[in-house]
PDB file of N, CA, C and O in Angstrom:
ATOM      1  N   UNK A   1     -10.977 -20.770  14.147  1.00  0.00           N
ATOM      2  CA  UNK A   1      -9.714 -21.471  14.030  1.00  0.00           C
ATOM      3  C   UNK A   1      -8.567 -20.510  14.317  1.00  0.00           C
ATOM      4  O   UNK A   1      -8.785 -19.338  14.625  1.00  0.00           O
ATOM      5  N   UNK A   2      -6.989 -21.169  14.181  1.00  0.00           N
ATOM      6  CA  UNK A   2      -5.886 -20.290  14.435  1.00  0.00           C
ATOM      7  C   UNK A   2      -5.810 -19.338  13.621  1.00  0.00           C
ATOM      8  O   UNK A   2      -5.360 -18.265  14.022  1.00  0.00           O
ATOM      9  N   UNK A   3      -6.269 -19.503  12.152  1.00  0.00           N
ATOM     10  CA  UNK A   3      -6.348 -18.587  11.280  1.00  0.00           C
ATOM     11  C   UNK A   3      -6.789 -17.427  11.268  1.00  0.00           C
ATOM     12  O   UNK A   3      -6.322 -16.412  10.751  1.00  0.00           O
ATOM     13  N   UNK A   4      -8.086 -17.658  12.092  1.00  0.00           N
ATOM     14  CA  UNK A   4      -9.236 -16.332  11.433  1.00  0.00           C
ATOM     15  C   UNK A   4      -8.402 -15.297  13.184  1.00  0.00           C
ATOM     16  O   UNK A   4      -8.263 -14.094  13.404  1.00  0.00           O
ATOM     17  N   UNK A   5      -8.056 -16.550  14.032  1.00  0.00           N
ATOM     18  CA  UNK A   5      -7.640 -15.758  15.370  1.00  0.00           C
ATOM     19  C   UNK A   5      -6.466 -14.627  15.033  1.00  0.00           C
ATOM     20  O   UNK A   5      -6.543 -13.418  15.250  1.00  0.00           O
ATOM     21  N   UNK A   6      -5.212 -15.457  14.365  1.00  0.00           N
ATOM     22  CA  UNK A   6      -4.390 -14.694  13.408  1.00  0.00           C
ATOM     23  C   UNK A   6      -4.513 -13.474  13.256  1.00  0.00           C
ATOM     24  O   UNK A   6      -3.839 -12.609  13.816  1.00  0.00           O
ATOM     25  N   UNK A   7      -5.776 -13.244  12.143  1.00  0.00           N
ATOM     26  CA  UNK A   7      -6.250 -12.597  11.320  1.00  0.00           C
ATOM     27  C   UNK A   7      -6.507 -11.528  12.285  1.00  0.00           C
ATOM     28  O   UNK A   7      -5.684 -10.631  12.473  1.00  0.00           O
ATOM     29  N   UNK A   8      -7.455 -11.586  12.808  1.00  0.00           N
ATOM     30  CA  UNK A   8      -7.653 -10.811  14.127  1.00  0.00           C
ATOM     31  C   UNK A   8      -6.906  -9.920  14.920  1.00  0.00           C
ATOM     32  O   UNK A   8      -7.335  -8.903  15.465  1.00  0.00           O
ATOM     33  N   UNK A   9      -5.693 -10.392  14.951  1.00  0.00           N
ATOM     34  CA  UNK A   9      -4.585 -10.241  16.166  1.00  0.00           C
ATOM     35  C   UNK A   9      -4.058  -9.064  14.920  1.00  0.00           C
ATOM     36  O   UNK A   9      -3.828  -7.923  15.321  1.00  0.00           O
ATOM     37  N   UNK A  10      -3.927  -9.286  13.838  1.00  0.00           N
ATOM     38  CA  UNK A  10      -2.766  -8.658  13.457  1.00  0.00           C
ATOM     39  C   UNK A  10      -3.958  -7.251  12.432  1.00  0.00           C
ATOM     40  O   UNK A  10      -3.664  -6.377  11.618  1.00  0.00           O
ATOM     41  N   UNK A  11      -5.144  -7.649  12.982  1.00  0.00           N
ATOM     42  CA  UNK A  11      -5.857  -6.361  12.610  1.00  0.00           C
ATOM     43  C   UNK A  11      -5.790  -5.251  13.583  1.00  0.00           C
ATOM     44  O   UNK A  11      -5.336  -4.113  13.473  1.00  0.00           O
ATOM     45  N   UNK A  12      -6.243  -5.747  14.366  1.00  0.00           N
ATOM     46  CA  UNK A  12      -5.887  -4.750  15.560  1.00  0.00           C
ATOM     47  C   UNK A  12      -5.019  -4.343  15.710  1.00  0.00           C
ATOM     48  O   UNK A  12      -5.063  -3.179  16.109  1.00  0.00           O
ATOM     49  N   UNK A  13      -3.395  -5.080  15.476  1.00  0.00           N
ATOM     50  CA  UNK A  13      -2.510  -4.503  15.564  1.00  0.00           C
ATOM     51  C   UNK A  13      -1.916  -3.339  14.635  1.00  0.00           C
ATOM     52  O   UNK A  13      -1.000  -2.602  15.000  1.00  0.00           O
ATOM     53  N   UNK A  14      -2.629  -3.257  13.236  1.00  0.00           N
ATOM     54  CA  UNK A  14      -2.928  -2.464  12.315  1.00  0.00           C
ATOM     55  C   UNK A  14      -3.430  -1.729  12.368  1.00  0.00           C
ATOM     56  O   UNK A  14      -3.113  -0.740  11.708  1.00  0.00           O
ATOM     57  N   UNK A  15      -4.639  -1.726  13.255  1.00  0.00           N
ATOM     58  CA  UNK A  15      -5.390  -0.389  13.567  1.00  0.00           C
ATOM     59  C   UNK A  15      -4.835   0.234  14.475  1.00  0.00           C
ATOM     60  O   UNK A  15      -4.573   1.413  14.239  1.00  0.00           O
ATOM     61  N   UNK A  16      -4.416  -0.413  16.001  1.00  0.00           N
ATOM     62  CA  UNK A  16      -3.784   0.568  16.683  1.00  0.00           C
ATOM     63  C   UNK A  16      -2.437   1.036  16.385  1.00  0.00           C
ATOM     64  O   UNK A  16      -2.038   1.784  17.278  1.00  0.00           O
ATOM     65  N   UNK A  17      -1.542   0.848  15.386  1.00  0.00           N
ATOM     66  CA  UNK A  17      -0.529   1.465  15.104  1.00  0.00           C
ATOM     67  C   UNK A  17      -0.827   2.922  13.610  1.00  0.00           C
ATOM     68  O   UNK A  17      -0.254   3.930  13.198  1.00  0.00           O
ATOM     69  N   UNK A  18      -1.935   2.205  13.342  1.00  0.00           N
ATOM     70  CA  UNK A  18      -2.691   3.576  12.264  1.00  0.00           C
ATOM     71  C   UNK A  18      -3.386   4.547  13.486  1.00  0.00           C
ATOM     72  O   UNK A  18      -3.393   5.762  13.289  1.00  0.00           O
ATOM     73  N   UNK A  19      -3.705   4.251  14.178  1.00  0.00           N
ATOM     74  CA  UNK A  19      -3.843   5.167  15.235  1.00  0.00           C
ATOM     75  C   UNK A  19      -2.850   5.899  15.831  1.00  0.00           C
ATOM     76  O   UNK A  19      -2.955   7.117  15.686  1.00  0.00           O
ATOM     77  N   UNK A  20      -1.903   5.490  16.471  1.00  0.00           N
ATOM     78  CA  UNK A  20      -0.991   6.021  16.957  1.00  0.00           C
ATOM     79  C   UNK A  20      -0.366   7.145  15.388  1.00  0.00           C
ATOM     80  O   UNK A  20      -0.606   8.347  15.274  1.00  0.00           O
ATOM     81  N   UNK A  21       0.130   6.615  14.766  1.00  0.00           N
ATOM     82  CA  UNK A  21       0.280   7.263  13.308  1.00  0.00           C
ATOM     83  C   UNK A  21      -0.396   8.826  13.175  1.00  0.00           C
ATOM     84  O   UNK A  21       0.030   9.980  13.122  1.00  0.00           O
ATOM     85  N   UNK A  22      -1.567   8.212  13.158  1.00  0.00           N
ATOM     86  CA  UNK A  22      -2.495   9.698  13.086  1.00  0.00           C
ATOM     87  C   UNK A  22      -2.520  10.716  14.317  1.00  0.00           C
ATOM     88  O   UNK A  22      -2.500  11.944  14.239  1.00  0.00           O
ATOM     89  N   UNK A  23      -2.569   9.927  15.476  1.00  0.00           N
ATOM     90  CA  UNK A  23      -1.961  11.506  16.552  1.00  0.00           C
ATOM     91  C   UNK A  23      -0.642  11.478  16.679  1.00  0.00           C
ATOM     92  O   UNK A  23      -0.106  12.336  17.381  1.00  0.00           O
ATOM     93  N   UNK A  24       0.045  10.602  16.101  1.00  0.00           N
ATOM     94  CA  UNK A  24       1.640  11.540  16.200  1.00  0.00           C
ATOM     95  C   UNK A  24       1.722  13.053  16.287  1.00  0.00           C
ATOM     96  O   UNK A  24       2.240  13.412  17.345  1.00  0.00           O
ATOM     97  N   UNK A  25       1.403  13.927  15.577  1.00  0.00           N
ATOM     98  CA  UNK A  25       0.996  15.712  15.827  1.00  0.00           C
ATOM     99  C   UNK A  25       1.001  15.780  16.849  1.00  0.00           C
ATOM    100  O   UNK A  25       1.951  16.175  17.525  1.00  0.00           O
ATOM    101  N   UNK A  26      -0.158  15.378  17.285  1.00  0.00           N
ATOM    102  CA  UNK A  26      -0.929  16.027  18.675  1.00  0.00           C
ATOM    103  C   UNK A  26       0.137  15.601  19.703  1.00  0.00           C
ATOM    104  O   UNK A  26       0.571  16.542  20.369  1.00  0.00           O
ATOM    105  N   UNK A  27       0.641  14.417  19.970  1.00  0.00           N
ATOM    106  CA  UNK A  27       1.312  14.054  21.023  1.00  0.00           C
ATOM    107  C   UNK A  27       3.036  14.794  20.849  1.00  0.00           C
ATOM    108  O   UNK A  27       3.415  15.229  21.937  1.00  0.00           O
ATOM    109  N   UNK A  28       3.702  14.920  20.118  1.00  0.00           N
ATOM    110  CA  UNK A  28       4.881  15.679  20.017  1.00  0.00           C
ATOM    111  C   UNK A  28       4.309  17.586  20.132  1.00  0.00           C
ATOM    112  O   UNK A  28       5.124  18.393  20.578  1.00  0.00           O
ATOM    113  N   UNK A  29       2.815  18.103  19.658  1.00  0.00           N
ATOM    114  CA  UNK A  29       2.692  19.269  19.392  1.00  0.00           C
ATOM    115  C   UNK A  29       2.413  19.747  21.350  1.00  0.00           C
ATOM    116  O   UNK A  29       2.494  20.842  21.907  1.00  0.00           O
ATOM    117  N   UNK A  30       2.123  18.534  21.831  1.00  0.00           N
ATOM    118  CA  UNK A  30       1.842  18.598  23.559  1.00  0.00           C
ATOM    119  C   UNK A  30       2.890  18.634  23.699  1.00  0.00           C
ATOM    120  O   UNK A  30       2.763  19.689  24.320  1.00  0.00           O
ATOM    121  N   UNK A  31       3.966  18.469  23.721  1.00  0.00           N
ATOM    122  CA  UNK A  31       5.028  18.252  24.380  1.00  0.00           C
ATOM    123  C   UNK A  31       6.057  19.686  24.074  1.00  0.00           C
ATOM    124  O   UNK A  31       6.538  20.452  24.908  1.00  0.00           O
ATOM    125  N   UNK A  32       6.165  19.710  22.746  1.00  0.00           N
ATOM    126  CA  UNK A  32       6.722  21.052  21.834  1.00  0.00           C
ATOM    127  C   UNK A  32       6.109  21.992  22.330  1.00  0.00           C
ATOM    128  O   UNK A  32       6.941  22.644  22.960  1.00  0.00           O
ATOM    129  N   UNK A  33       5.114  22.454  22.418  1.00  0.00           N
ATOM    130  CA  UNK A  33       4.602  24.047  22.534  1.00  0.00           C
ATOM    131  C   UNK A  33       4.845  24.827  23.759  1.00  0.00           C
ATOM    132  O   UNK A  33       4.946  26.023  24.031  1.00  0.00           O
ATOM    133  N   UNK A  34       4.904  23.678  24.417  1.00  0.00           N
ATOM    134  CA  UNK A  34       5.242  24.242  25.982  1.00  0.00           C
ATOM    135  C   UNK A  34       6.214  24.670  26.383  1.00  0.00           C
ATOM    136  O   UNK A  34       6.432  25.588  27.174  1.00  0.00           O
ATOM    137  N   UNK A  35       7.256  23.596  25.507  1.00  0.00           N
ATOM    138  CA  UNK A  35       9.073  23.511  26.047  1.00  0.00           C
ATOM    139  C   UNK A  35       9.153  24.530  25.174  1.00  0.00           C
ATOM    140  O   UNK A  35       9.789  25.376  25.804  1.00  0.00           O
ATOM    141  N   UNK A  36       8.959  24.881  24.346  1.00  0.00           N
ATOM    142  CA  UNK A  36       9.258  26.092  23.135  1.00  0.00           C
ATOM    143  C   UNK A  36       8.795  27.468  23.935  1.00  0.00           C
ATOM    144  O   UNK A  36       9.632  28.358  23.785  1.00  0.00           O
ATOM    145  N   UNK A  37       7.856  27.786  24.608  1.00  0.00           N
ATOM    146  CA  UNK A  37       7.655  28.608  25.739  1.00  0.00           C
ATOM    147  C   UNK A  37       8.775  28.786  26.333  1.00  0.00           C
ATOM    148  O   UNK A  37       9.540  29.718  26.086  1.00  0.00           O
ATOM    149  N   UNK A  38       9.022  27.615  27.442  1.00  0.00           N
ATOM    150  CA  UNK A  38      10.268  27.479  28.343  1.00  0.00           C
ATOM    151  C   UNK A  38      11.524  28.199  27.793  1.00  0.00           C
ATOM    152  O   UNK A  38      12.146  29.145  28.276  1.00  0.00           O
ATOM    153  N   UNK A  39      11.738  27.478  26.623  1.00  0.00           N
ATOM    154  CA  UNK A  39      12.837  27.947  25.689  1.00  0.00           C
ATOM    155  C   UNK A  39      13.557  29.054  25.608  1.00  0.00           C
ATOM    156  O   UNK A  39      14.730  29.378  25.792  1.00  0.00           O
ATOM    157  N   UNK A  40      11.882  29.898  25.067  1.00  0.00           N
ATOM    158  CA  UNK A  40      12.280  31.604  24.654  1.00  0.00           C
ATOM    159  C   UNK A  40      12.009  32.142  25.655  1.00  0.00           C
ATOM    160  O   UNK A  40      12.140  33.362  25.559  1.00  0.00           O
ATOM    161  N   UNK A  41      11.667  31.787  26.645  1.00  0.00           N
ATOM    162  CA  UNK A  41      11.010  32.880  28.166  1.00  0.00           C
ATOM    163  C   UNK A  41      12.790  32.307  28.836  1.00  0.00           C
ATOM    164  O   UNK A  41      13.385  33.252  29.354  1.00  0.00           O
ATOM    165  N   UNK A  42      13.557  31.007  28.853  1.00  0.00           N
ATOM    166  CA  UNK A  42      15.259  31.293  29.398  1.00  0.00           C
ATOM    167  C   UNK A  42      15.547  32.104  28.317  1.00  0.00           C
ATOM    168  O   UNK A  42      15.620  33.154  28.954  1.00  0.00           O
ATOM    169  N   UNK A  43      15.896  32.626  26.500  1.00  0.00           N
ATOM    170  CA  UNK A  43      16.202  32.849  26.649  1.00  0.00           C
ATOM    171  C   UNK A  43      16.172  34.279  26.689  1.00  0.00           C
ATOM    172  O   UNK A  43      17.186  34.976  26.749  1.00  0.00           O
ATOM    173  N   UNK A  44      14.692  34.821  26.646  1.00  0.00           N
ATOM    174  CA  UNK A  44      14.857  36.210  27.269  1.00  0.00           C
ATOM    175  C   UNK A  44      15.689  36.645  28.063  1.00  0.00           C
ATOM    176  O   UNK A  44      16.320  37.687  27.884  1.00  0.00           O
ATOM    177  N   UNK A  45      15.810  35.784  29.192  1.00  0.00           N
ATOM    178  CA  UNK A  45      16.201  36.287  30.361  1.00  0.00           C
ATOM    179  C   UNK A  45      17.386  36.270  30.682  1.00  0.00           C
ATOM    180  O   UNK A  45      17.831  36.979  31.585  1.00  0.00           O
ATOM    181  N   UNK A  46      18.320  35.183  29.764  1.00  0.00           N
ATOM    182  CA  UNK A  46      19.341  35.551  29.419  1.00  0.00           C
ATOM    183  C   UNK A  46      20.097  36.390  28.624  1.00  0.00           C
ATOM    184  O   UNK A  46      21.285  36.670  28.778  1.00  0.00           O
ATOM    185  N   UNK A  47      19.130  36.883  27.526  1.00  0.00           N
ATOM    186  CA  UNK A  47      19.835  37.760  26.924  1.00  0.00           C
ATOM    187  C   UNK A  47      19.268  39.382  27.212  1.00  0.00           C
ATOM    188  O   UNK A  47      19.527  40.387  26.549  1.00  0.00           O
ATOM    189  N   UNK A  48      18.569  39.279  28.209  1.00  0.00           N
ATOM    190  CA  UNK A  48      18.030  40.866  28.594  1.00  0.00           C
ATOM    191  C   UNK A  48      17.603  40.756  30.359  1.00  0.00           C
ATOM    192  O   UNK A  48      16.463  40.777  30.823  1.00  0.00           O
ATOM    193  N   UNK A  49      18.740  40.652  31.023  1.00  0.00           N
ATOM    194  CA  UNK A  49      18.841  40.171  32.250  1.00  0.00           C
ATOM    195  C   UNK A  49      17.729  40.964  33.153  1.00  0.00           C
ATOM    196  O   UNK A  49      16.910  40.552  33.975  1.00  0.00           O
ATOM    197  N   UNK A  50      18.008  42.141  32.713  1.00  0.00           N
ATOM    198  CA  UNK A  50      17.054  43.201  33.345  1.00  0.00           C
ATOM    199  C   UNK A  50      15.460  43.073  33.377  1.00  0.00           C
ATOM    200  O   UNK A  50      14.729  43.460  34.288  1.00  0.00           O
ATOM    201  N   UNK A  51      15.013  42.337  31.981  1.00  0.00           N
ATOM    202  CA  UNK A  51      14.205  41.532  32.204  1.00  0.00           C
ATOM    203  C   UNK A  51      13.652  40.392  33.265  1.00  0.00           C
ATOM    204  O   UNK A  51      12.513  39.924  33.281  1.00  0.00           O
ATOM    205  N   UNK A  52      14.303  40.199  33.788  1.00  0.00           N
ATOM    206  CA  UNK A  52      13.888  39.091  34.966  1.00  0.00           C
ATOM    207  C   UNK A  52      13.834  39.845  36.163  1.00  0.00           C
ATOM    208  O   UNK A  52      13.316  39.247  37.107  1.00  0.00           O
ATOM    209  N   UNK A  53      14.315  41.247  36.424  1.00  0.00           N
ATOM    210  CA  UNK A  53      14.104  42.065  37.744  1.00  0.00           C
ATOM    211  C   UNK A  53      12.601  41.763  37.686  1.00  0.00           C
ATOM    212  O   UNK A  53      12.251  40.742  38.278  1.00  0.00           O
ATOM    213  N   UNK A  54      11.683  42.464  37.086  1.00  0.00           N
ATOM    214  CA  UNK A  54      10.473  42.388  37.229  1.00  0.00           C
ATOM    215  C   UNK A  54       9.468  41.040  36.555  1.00  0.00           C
ATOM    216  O   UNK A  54       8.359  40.979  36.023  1.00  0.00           O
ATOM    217  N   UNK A  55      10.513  40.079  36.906  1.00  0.00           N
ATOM    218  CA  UNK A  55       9.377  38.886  37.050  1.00  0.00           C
ATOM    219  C   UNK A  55       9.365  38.069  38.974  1.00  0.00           C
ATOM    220  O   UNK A  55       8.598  37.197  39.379  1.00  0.00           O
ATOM    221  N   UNK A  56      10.420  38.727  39.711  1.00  0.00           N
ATOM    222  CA  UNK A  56      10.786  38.260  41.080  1.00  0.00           C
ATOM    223  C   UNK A  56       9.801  38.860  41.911  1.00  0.00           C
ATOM    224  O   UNK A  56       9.653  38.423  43.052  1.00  0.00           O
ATOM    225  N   UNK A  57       9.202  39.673  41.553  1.00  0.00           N
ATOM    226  CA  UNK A  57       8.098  40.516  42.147  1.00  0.00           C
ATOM    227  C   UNK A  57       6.726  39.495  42.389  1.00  0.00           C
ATOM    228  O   UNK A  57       6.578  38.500  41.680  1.00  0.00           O
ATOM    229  N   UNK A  58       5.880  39.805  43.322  1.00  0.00           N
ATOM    230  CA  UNK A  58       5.322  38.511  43.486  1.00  0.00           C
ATOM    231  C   UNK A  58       3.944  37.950  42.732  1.00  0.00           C
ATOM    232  O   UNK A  58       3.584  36.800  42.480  1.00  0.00           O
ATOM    233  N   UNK A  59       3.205  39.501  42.429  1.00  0.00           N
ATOM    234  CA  UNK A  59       2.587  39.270  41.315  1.00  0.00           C
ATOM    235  C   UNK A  59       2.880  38.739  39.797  1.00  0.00           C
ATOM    236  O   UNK A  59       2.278  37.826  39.232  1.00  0.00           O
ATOM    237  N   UNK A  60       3.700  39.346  39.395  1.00  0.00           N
ATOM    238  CA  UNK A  60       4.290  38.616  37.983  1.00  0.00           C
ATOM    239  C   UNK A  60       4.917  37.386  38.404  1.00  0.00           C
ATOM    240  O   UNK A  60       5.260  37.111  37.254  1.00  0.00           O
ATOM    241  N   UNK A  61       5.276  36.594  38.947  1.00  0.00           N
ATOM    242  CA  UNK A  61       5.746  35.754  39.389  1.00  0.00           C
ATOM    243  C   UNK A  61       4.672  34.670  39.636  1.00  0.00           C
ATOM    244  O   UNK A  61       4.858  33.605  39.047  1.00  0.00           O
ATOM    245  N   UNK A  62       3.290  34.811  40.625  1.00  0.00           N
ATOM    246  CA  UNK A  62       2.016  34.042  40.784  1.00  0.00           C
ATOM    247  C   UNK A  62       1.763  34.007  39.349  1.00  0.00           C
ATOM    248  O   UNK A  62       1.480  32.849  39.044  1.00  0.00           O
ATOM    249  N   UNK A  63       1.743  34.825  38.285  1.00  0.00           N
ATOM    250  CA  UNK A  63       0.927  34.935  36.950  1.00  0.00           C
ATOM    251  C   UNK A  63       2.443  33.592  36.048  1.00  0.00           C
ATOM    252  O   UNK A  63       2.333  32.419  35.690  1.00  0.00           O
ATOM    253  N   UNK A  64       3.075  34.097  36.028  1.00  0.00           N
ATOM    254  CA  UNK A  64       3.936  33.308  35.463  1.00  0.00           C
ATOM    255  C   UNK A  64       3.994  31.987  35.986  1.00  0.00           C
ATOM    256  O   UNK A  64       4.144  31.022  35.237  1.00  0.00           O
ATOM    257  N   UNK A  65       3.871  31.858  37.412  1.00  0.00           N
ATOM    258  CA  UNK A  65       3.306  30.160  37.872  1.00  0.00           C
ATOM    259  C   UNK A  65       2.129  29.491  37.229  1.00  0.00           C
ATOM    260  O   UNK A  65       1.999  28.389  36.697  1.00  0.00           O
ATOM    261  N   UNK A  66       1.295  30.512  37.445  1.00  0.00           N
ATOM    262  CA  UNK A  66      -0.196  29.696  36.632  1.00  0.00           C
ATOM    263  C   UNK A  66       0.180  29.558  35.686  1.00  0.00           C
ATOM    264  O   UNK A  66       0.092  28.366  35.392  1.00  0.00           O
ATOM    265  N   UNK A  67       0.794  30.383  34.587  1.00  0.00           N
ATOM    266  CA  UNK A  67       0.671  30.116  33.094  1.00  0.00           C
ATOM    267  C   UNK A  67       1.476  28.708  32.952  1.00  0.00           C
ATOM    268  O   UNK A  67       1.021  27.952  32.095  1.00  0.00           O
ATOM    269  N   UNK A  68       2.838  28.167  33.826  1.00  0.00           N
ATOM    270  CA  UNK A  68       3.208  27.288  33.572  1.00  0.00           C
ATOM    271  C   UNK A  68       2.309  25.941  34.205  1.00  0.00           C
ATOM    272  O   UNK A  68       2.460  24.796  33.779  1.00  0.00           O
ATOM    273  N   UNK A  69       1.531  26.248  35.097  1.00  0.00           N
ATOM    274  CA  UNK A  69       0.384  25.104  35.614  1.00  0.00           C
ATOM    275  C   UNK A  69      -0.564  24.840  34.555  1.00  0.00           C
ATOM    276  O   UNK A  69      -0.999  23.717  34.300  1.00  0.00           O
ATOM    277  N   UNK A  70      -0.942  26.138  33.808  1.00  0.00           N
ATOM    278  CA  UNK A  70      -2.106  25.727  32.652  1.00  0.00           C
ATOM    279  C   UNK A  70      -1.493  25.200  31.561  1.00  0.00           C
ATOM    280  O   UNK A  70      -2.179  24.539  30.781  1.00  0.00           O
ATOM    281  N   UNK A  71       0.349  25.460  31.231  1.00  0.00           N
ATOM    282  CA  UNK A  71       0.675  25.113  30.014  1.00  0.00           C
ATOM    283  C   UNK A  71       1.391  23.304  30.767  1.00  0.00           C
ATOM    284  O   UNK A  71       2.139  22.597  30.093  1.00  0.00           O
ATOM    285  N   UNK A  72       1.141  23.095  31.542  1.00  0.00           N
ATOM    286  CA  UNK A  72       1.702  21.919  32.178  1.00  0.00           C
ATOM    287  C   UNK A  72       0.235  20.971  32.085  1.00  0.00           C
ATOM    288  O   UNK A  72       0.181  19.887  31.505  1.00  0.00           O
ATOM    289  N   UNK A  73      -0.835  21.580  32.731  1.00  0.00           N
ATOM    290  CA  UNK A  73      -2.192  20.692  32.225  1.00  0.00           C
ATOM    291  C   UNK A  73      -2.445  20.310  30.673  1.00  0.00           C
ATOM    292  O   UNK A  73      -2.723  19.188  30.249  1.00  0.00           O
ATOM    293  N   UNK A  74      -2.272  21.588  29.865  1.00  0.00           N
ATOM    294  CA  UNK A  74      -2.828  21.185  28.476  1.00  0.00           C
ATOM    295  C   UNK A  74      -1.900  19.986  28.066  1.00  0.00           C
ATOM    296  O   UNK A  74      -2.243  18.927  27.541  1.00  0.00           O
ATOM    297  N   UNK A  75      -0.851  20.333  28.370  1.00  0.00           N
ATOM    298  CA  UNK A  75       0.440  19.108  27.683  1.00  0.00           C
ATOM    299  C   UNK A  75      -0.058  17.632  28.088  1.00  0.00           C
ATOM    300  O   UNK A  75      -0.033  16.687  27.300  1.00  0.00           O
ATOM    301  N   UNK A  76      -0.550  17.547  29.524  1.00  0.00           N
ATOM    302  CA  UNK A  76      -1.096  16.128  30.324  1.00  0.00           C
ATOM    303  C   UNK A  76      -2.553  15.957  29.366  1.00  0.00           C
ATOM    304  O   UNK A  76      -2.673  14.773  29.051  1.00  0.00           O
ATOM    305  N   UNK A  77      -3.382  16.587  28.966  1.00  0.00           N
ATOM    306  CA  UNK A  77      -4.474  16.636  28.319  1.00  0.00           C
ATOM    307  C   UNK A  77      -4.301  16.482  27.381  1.00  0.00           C
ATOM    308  O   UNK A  77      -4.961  15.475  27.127  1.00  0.00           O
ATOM    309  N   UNK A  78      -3.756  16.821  26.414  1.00  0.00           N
ATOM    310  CA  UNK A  78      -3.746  16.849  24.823  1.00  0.00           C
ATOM    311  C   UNK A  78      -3.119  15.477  24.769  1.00  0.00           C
ATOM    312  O   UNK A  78      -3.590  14.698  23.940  1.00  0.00           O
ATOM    313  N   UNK A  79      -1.870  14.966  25.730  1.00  0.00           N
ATOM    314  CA  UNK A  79      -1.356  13.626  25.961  1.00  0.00           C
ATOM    315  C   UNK A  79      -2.266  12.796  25.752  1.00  0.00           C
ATOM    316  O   UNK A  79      -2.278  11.962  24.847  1.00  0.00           O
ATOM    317  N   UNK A  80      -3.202  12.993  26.687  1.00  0.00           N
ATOM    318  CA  UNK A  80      -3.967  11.545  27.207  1.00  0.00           C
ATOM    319  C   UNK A  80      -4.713  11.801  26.585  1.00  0.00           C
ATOM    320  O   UNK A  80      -5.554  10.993  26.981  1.00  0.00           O
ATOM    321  N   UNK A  81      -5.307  12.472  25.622  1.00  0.00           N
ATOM    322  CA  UNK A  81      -6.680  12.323  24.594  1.00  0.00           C
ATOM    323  C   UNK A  81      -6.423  11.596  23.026  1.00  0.00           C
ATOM    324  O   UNK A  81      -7.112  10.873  22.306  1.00  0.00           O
ATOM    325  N   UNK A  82      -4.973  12.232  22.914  1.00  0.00           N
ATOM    326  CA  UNK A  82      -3.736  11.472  21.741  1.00  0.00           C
ATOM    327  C   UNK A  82      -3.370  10.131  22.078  1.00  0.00           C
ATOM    328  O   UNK A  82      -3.035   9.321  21.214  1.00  0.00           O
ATOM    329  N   UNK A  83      -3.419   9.863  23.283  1.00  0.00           N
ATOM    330  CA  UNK A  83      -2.989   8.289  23.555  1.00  0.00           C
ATOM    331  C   UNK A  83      -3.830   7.234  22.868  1.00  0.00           C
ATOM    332  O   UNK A  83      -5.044   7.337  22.691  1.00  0.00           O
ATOM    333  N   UNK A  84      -3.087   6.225  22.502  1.00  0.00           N
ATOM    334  CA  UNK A  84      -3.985   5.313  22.099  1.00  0.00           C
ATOM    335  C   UNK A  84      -3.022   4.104  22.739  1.00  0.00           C
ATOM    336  O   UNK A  84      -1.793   4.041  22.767  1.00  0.00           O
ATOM    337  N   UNK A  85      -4.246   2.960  23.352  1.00  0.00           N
ATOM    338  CA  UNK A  85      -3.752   1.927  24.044  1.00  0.00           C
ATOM    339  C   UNK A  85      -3.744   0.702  23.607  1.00  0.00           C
ATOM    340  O   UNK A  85      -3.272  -0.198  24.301  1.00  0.00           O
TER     341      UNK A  85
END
């Protein structure tokens, strides 16, 4: 009946919002850890300029790309494992 359908509808909707609930962490801690990187690596470089001479160089520079490709994957990963649909 409409009832038990009801019933139904608004369980699920209970569970997937207790879901979402419970990876809240994970999905803001993907997003935070990275930009918090970003953060303190500008403002190194603003506040110790000389610091950034030797990141234009092309080795430190390839290494500092990857690290932002691997810290750009985990963020897409930790996302989509936290997602709930």
């Amino acid at each position: 009946s409409f009832d038990r359908l009801a019933a139904a509808l608004d369980a699920a909707i209970a569970t997937r919002d207790e879901a979402r609930a419970l990876t809240a962490e994970t999905r803001l801690a993907a997003v935070a850890v990275p930009a918090l990187a970003g953060v303190l690596g500008i403002t190194l470089i603003v506040t110790e300029p000389a610091s950034a001479a030797g990141v234009t160089a092309p080795l430190p520079a390839s290494v500092l790309g990857g690290c932002a490709a691997v810290a750009i994957a985990g963020t897409v990963i930790a996302r989509r494992l936290a997602s709930v649909r």
